[in-house]
Structures are given as C-alpha cells and as structure tokens.
KEBA-948404 format. One record per residue: residue in three letters; residue number from 1; x, y, z of N, C-alpha, C, O, CB in turn. Coordinates in steps of 0.02 Angstrom, whole numbers, padded with zeros to 5 digits. Glycine has a CB too. Layout:
REM KEBA-948404
+------+------+--------+--------+--------+--------+--------+--------+--------+--------+--------+--------+--------+--------+--------+--------+--------+
: pase : zami :    nxx :    nyy :    nzz :   caxx :   cayy :   cazz :    cxx :    cyy :    czz :    oxx :    oyy :    ozz :   cbxx :   cbyy :   cbzz :
+------+------+--------+--------+--------+--------+--------+--------+--------+--------+--------+--------+--------+--------+--------+--------+--------+
:  Ala :  NUM :      X :      Y :      Z :      X :      Y :      Z :      X :      Y :      Z :      X :      Y :      Z :      X :      Y :      Z :
...
+------+------+--------+--------+--------+--------+--------+--------+--------+--------+--------+--------+--------+--------+--------+--------+--------+
This chain:
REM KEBA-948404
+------+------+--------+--------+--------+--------+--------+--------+--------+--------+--------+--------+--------+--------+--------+--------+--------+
: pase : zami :    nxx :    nyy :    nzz :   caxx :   cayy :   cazz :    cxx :    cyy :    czz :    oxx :    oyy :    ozz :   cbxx :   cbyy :   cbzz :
+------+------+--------+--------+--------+--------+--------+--------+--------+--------+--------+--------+--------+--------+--------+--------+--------+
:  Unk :    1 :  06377 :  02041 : -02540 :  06308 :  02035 : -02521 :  06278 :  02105 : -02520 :  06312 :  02154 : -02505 :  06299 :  01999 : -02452 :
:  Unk :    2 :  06201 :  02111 : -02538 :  06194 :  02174 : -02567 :  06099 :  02175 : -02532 :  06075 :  02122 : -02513 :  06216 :  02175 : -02671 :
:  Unk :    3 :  06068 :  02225 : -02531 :  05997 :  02203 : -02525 :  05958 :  02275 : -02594 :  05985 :  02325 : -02618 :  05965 :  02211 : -02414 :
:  Unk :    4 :  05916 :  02258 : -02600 :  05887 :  02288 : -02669 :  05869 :  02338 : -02633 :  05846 :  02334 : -02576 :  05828 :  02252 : -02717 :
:  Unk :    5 :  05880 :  02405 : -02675 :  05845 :  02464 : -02672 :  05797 :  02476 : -02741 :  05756 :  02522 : -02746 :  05900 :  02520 : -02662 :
:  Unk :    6 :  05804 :  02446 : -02772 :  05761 :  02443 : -02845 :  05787 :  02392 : -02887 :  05848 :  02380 : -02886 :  05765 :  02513 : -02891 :
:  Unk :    7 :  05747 :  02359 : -02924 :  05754 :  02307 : -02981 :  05716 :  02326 : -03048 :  05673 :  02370 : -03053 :  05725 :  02236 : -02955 :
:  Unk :    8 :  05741 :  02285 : -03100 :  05714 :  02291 : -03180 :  05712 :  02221 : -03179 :  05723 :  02180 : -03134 :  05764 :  02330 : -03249 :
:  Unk :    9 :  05693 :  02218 : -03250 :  05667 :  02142 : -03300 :  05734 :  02108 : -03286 :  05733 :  02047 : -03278 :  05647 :  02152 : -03407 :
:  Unk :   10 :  05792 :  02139 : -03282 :  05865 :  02078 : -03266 :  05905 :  02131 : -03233 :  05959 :  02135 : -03263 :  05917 :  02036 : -03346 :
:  Unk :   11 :  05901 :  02171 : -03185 :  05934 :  02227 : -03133 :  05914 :  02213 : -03061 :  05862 :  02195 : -03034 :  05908 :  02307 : -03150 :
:  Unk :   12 :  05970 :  02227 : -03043 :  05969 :  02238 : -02964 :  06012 :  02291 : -02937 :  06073 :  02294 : -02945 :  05991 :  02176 : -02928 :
:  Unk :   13 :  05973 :  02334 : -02904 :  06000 :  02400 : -02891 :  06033 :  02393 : -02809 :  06001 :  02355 : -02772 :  05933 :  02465 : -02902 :
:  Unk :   14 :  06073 :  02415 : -02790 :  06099 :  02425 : -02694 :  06143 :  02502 : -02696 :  06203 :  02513 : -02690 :  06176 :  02338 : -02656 :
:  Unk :   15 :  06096 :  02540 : -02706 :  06142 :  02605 : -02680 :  06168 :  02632 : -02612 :  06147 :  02683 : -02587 :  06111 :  02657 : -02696 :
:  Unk :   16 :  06210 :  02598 : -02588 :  06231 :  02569 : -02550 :  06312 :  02546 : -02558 :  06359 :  02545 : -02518 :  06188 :  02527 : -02545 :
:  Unk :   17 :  06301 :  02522 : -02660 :  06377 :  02510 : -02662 :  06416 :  02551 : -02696 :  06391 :  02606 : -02707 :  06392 :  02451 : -02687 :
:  Unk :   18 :  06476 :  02540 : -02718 :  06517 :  02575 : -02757 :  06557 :  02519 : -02769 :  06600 :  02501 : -02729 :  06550 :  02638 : -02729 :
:  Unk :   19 :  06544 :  02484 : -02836 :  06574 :  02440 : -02861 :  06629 :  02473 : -02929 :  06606 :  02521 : -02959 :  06518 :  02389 : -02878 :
:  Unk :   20 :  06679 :  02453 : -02944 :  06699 :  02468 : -03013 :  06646 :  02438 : -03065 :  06603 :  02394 : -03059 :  06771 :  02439 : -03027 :
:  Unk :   21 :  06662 :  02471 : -03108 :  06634 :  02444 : -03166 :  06649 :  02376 : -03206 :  06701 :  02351 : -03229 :  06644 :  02488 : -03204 :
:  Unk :   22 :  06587 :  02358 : -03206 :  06625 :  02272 : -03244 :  06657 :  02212 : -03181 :  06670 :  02152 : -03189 :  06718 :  02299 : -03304 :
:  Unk :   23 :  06662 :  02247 : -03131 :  06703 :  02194 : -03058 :  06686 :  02129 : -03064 :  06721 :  02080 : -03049 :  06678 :  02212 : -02972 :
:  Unk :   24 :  06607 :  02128 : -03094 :  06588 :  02076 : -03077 :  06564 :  02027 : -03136 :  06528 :  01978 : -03131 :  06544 :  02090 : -03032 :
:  Unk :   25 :  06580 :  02041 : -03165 :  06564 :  02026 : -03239 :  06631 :  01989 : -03267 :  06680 :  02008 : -03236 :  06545 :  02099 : -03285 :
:  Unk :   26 :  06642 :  01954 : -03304 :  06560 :  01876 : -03275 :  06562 :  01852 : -03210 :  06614 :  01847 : -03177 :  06564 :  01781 : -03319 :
:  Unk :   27 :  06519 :  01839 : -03194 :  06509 :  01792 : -03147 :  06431 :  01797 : -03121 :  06387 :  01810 : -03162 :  06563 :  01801 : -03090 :
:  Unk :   28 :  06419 :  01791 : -03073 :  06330 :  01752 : -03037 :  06305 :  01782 : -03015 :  06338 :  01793 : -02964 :  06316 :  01702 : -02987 :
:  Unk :   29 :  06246 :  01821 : -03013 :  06197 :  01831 : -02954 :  06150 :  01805 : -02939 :  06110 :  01793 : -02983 :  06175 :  01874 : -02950 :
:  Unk :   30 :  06135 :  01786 : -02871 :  06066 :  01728 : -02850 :  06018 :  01786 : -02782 :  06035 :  01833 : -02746 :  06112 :  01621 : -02795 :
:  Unk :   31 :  05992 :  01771 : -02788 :  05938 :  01789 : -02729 :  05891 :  01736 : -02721 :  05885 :  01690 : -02762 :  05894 :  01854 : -02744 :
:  Unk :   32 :  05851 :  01742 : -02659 :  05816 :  01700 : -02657 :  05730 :  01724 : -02620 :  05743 :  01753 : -02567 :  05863 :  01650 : -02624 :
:  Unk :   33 :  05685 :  01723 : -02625 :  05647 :  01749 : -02593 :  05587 :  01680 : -02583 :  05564 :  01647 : -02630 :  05628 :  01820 : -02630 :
:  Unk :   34 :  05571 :  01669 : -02503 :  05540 :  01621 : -02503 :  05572 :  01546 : -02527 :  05632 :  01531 : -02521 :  05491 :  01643 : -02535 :
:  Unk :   35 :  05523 :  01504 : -02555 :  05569 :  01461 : -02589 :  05612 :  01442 : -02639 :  05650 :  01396 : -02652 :  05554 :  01435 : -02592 :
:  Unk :   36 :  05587 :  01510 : -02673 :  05600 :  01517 : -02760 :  05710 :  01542 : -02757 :  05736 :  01583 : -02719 :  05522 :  01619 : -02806 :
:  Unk :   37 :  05730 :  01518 : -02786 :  05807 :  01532 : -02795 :  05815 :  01563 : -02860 :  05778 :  01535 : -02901 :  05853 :  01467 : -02791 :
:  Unk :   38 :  05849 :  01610 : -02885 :  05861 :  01624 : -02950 :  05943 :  01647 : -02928 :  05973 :  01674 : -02882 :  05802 :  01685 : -02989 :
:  Unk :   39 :  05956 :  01612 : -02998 :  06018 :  01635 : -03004 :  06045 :  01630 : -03101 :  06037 :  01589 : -03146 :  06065 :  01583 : -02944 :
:  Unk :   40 :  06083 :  01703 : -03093 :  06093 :  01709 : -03153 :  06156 :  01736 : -03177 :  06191 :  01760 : -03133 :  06049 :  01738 : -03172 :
:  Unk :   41 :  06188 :  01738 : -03259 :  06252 :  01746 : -03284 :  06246 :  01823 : -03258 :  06189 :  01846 : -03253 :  06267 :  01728 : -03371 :
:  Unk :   42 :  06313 :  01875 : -03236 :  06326 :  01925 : -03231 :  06334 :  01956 : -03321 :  06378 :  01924 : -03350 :  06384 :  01923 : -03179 :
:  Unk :   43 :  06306 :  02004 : -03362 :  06314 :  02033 : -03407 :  06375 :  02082 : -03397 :  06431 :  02083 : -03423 :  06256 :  02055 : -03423 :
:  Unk :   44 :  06340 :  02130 : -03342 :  06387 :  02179 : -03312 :  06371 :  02226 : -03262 :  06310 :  02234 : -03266 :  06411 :  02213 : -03356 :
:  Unk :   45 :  06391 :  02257 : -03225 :  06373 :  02303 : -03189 :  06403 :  02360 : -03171 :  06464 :  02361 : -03170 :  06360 :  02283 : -03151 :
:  Unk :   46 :  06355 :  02435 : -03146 :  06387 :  02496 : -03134 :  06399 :  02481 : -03068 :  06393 :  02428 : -03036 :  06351 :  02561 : -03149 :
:  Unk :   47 :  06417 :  02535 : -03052 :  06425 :  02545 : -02967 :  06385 :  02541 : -02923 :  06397 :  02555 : -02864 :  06444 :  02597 : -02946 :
:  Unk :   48 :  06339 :  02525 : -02942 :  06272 :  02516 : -02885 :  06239 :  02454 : -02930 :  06224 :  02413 : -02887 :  06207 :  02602 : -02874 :
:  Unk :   49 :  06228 :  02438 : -02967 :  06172 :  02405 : -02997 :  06219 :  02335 : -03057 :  06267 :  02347 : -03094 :  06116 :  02479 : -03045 :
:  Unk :   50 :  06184 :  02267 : -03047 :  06198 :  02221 : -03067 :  06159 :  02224 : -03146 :  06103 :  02250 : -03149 :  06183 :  02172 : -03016 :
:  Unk :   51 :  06181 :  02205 : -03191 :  06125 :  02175 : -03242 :  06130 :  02091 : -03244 :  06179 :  02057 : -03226 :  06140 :  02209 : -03327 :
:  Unk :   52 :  06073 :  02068 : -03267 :  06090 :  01979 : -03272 :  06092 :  01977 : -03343 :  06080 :  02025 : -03378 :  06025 :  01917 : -03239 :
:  Unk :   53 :  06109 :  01912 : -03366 :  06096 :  01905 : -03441 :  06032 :  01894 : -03473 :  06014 :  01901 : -03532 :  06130 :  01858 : -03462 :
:  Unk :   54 :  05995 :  01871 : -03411 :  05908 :  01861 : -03450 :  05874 :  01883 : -03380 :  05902 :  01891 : -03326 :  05875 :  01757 : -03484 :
:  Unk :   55 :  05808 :  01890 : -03394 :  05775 :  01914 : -03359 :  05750 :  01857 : -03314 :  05748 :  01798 : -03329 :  05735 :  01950 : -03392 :
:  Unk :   56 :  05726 :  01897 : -03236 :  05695 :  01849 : -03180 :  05632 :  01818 : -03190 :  05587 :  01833 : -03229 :  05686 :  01885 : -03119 :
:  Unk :   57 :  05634 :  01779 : -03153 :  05571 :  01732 : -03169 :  05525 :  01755 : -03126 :  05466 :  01740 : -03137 :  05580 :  01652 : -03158 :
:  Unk :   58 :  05544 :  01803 : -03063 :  05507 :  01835 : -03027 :  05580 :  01876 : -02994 :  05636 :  01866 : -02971 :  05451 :  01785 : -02979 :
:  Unk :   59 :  05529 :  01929 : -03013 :  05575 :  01996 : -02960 :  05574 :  02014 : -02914 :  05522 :  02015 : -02880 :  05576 :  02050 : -02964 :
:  Unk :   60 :  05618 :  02032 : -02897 :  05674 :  02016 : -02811 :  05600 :  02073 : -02774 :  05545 :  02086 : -02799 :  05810 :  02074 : -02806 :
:  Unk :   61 :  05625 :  02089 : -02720 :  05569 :  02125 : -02688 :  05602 :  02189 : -02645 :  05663 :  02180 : -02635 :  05524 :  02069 : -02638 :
:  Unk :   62 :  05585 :  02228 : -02628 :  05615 :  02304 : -02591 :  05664 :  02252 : -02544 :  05645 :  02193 : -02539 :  05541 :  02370 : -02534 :
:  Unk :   63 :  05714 :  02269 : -02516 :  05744 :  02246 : -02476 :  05772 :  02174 : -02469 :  05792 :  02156 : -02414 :  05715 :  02260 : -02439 :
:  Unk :   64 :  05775 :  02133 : -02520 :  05786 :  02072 : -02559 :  05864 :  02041 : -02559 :  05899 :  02052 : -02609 :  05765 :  02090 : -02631 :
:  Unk :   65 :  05887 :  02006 : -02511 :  05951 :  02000 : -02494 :  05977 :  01962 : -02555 :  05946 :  01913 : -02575 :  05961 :  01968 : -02426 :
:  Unk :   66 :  06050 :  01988 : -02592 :  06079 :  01935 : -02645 :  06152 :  01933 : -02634 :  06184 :  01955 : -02587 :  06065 :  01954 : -02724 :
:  Unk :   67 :  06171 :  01901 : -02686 :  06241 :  01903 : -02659 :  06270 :  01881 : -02759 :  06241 :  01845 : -02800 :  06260 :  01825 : -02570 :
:  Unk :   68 :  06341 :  01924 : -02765 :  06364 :  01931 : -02824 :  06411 :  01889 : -02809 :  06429 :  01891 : -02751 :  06380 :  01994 : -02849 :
:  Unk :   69 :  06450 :  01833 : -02857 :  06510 :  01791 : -02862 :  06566 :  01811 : -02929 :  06539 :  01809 : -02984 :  06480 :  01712 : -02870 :
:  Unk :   70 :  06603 :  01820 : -02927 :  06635 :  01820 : -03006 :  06689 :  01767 : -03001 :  06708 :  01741 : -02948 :  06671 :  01900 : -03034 :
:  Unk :   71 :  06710 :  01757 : -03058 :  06709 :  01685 : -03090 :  06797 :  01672 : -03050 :  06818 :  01617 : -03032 :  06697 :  01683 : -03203 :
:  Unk :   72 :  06828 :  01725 : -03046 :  06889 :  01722 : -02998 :  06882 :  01671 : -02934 :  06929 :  01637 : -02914 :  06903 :  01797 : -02969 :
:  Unk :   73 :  06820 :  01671 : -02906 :  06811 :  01639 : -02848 :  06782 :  01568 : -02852 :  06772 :  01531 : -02804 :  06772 :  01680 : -02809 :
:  Unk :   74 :  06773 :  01560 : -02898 :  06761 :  01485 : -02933 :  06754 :  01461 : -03002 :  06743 :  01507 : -03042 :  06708 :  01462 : -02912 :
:  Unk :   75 :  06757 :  01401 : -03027 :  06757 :  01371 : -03073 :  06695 :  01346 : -03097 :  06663 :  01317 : -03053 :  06797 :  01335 : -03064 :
:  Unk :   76 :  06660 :  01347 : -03166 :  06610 :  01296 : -03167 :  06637 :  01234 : -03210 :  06681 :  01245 : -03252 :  06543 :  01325 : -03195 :
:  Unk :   77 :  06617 :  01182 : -03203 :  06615 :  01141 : -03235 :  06563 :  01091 : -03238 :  06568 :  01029 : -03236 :  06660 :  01126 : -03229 :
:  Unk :   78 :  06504 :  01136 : -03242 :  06430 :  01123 : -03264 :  06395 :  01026 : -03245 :  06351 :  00995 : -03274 :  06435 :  01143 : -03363 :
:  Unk :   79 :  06436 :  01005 : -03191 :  06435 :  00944 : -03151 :  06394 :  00951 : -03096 :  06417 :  00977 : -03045 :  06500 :  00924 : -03129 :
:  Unk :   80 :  06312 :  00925 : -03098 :  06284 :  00902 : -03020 :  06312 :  00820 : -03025 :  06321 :  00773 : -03064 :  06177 :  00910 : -03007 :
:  Unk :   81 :  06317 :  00843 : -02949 :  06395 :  00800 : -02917 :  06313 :  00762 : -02868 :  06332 :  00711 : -02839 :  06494 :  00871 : -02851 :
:  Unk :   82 :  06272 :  00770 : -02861 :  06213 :  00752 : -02821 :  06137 :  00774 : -02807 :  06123 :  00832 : -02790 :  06233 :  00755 : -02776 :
:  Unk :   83 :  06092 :  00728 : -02815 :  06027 :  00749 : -02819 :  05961 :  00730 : -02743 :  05912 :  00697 : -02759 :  06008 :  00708 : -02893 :
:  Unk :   84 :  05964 :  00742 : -02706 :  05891 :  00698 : -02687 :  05831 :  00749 : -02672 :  05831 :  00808 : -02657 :  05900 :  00648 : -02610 :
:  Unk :   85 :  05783 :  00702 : -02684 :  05703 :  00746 : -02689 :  05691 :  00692 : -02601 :  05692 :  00631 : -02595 :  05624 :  00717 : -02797 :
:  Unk :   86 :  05684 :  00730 : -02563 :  05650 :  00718 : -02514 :  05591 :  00695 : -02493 :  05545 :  00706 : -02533 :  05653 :  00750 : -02498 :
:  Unk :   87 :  05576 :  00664 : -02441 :  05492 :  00633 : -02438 :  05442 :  00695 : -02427 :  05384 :  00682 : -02443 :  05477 :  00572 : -02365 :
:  Unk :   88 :  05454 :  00761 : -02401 :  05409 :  00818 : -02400 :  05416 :  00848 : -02472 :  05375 :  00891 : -02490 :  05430 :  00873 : -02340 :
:  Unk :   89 :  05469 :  00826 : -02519 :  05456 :  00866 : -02609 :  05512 :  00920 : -02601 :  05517 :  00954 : -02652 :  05358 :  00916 : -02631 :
:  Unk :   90 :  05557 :  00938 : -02551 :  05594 :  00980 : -02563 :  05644 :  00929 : -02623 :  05638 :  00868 : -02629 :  05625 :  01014 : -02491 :
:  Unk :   91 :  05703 :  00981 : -02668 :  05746 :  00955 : -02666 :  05804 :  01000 : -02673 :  05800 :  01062 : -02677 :  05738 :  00910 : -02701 :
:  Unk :   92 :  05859 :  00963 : -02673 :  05921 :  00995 : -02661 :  05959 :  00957 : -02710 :  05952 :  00897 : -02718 :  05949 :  00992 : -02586 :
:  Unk :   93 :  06010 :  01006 : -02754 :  06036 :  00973 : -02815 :  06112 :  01032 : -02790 :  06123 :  01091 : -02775 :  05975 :  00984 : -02910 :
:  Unk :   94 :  06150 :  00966 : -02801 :  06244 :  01000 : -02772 :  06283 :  01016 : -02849 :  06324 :  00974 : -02868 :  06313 :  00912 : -02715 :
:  Unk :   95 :  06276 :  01048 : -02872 :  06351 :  01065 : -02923 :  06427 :  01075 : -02915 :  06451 :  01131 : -02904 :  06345 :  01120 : -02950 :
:  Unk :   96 :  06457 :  01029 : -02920 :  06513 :  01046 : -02907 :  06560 :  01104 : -02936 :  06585 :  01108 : -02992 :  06534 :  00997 : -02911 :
:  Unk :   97 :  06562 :  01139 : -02892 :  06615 :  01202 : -02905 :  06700 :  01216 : -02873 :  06713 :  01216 : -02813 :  06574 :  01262 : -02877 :
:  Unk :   98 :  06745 :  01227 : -02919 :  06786 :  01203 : -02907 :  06827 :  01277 : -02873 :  06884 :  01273 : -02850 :  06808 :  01161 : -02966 :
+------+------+--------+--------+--------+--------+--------+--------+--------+--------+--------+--------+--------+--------+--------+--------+--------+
C-alpha cells in the first residue's frame, strides 16, 4: 500500500518506496478515489513508481491511497462468481480469485 506523491497518463509515483525493479510486474494496481475504482495490469515498475498498461480514466490525486498485488498472491481466472445492483444503484460485482 502506497499513497501518491505524483502521477502520469498510467504512473503512480510513492517516494516513499524502494521497490526492486520489476517486483511487481505483472500483477494489479487499483486505487480508488470517491466512488470511481480503477484498477489496472502492472507493465512494470522502478523503485518508487508503478507504470499501468493503459492509461487512467481519471488520475489518482496528491495523496491518493493504492495498493499493488502481483500475480504470486493470486490467480485470475477472469470468473464474476456474483453480481447485484442494489435499490440505491450501487453495485458490487465479486470475481473470483483464486
């Protein structure tokens, strides 16, 4: 878990860390700000800074809490396991990860 010190078109910066190179690659980064969730493929990253494989649909914000997964710590097998849209319009969709 990391919070932004700077972002790009598909970057997220936390100088703050000292990651190896590549640690995290492949695998996920999501943030979330408000209601909006993004989450995206890991390309690769330096020691401080994530890249995604495509760019955000909206960028993270100064101080923007995320959190990195790599693929060691789970499985995809691209399965929502469950869906419901709620009577206020939220919804919540489960993928199963193995």
């Amino acid at each position: 878990m990391g919070a932004t010190d700077s972002w790009g078109d598909n970057t997220i910066t936390d100088n703050n860390k000292a990651w190896g190179t590549n640690l995290w690659a492949p695998g996920i980064v999501w943030y979330s700000i408000f209601t909006l969730m993004e989450i995206r493929r890991i390309e690769s990253n330096t020691s401080t800074t994530v890249t995604a494989e495509s760019n955000w649909d909206i960028s993270p914000m100064l101080d923007t809490v995320f959190e990195v997964l790599t693929t060691a710590t789970w499985s995809l097998n691209n399965e929502i396991t469950g869906d419901n849209i709620s009577g206020d319009g939220t919804t919540n969709i489960t993928w199963d990860l193995e």
